[in-house]
C-alpha positions as CSV (number, residue, x, y, z in Angstrom):
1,X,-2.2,-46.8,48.2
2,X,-0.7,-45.4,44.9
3,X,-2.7,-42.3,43.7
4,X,-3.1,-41.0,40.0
5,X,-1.9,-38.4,38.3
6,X,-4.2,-36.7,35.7
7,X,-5.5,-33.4,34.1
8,X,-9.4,-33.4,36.0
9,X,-11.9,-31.5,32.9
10,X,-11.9,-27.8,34.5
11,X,-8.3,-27.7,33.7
12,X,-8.6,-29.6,29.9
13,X,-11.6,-27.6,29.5
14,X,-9.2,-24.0,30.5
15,X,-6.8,-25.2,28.4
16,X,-8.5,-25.5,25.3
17,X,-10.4,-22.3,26.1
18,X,-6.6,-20.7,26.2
19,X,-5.1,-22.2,23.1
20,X,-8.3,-21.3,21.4
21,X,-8.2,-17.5,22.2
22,X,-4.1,-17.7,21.2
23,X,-5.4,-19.0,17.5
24,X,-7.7,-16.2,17.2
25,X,-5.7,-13.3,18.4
26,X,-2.6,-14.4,16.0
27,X,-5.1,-15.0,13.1
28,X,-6.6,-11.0,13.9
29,X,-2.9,-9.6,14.5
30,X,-1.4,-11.5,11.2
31,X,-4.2,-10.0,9.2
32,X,-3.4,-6.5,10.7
33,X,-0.2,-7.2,9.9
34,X,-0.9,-8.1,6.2
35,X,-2.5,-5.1,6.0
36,X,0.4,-2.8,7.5
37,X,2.9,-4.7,4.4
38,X,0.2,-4.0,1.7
39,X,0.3,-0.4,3.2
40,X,3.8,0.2,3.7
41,X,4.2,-1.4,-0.4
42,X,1.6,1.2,-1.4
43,X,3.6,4.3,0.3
44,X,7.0,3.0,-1.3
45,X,5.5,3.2,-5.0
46,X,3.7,6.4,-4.4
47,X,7.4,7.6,-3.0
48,X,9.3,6.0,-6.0
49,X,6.8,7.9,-8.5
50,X,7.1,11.2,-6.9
51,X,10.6,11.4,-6.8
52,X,10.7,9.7,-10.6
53,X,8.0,13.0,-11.5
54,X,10.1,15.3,-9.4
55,X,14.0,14.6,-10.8
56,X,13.1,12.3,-13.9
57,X,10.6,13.9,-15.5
58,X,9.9,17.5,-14.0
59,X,14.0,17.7,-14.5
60,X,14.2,16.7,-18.5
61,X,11.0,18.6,-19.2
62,X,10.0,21.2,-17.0
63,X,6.7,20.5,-16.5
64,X,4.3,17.3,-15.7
65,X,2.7,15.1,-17.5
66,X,-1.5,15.4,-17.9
67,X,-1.7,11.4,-17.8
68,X,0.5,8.5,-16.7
69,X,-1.1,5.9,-18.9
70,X,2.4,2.9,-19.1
71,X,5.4,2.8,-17.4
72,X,7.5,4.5,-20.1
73,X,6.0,8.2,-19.0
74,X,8.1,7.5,-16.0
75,X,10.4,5.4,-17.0
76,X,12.9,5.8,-14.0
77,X,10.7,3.2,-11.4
78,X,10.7,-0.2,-11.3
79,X,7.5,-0.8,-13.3
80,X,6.2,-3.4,-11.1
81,X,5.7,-0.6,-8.9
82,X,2.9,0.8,-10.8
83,X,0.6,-2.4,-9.8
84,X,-1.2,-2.4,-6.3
85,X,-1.4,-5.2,-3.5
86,X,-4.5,-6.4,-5.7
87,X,-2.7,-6.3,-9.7
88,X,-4.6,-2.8,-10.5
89,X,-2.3,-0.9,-12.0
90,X,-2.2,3.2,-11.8
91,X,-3.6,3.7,-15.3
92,X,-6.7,1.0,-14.9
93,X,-10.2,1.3,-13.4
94,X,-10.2,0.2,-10.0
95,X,-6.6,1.4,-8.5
96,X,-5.7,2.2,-5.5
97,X,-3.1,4.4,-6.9
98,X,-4.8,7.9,-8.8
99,X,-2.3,10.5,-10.4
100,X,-3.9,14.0,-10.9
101,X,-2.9,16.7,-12.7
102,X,-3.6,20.3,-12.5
103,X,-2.9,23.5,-14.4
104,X,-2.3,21.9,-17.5
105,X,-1.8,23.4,-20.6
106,X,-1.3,21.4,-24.2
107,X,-0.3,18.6,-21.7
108,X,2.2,20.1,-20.0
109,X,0.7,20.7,-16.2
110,X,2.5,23.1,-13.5
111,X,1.0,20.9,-10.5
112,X,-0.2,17.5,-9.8
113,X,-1.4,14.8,-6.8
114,X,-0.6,11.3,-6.1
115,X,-2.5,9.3,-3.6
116,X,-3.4,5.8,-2.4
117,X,-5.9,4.5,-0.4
118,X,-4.5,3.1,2.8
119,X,-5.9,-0.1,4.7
120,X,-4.9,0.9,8.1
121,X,-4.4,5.0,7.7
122,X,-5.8,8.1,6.0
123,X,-5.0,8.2,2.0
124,X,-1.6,8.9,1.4
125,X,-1.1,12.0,-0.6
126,X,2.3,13.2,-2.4
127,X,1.6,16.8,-4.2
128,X,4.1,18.3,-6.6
129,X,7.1,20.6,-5.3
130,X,8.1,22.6,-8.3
């Protein structure tokens, strides 16, 4: 008497259920993942601008400019880095990047802010040191 070998239901019907739960967890993580890049991209420009306003600019002028409004006021970045995840760039409505300045006088400002609105954090802030 020769007996079959086979996968009975339950154990098709567990499997499923397992390979099923895998999709979904890796689809949740990748997107928290996408999220952390987009983050980490957003902290790197706000980094490269406040070291371009601290020894670029600050340095050749002594003071800070009242607007950035094109990548020329700061001229020492890549100016791809002035675009967020989503193609807003610092100077346009709807940004995630805002620059601020303070104290200003005839456009020359003694203090600024930079910040970005993280996905998966608090806003990331950058304040002048000067």
């Amino acid at each position: 008497m020769k007996t079959k070998k086979a996968f009975t239901v339950l154990e098709l019907i567990l499997c499923i259920i397992f390979v099923g739960a895998a999709v979904v967890l890796s689809f949740f993580q990748m997107n928290t993942v996408e999220a952390m890049e987009r983050d980490d991209k957003r902290k790197t420009a706000i980094n490269a601008m406040y070291y371009a306003l601290e020894e670029g600019y600050y340095v050749e002028n002594g003071y800070y400019p009242e607007t950035i409004e094109n990548a020329e006021t700061l001229r020492w970045i890549d100016p791809n880095l002035f675009t967020d995840p989503f193609g807003n760039n610092l100077w346009a409505e709807g940004s995630s990047y805002s620059y601020e300045a303070s104290d200003c006088k005839d456009g020359k400002c003694k203090q600024y802010s930079l910040r970005t609105t993280l996905e998966k954090e608090a806003d990331y802030v950058k304040t002048n040191r000067n």
